[in-house]
N, C-alpha and C positions, 0 to 999 in steps of 0.2 A: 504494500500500500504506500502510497505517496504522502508525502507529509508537507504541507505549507503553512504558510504562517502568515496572520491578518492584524490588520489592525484594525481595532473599533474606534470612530471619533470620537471625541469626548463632548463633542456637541448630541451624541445619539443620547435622548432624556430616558428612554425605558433602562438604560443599563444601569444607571443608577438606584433606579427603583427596584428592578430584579436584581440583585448580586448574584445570585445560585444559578447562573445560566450554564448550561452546557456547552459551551461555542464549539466544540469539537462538532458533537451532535449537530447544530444546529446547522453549522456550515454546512458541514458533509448533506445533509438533507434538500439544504439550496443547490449545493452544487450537484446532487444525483439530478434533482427535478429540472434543473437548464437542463444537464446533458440529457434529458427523456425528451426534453421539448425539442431540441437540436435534434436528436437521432429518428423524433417523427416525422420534422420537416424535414429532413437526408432521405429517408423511408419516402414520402410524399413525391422529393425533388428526383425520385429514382427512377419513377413511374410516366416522367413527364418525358417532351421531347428535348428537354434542354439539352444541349451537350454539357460533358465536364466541366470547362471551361466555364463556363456560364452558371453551373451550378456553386463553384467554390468562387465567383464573382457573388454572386449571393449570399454564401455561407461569409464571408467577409463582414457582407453590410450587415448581415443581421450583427454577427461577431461586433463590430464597431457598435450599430447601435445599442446592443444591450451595454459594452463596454464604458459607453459615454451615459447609459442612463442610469447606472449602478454605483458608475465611479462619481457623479454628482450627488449623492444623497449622503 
């Protein structure tokens, strides 16, 4: 298994509130449920006519946009 390492802002109010969080747990659960949501659009984008090329042109933008709307909060 992989191991990474995050950091929580210290602007996020629930942590404070919570202290007994699990962040291993908790991570690990966000990051299976992107990779479910990726692996049905890959599933979907398999089906389609698009060529390769065109599909990881897509896997990109989705890739950025989650990156840019995750890494804002």
């Amino acid at each position: 298994m992989e191991e990474i390492r995050i950091k929580i802002p210290d602007e996020v109010e629930f942590v404070k509130q919570v202290p007994n969080i699990e962040w291993s747990i908790l991570a690990s659960k966000i990051i299976r449920s992107k990779f479910e949501e990726i692996s049905k659009l890959k599933k979907g984008l398999s089906k389609s006519k698009f060529t390769e090329k065109d599909i990881e042109e897509f896997s990109d933008k989705i890739n950025e946009s989650l990156s840019k709307r995750y890494l804002k909060r």
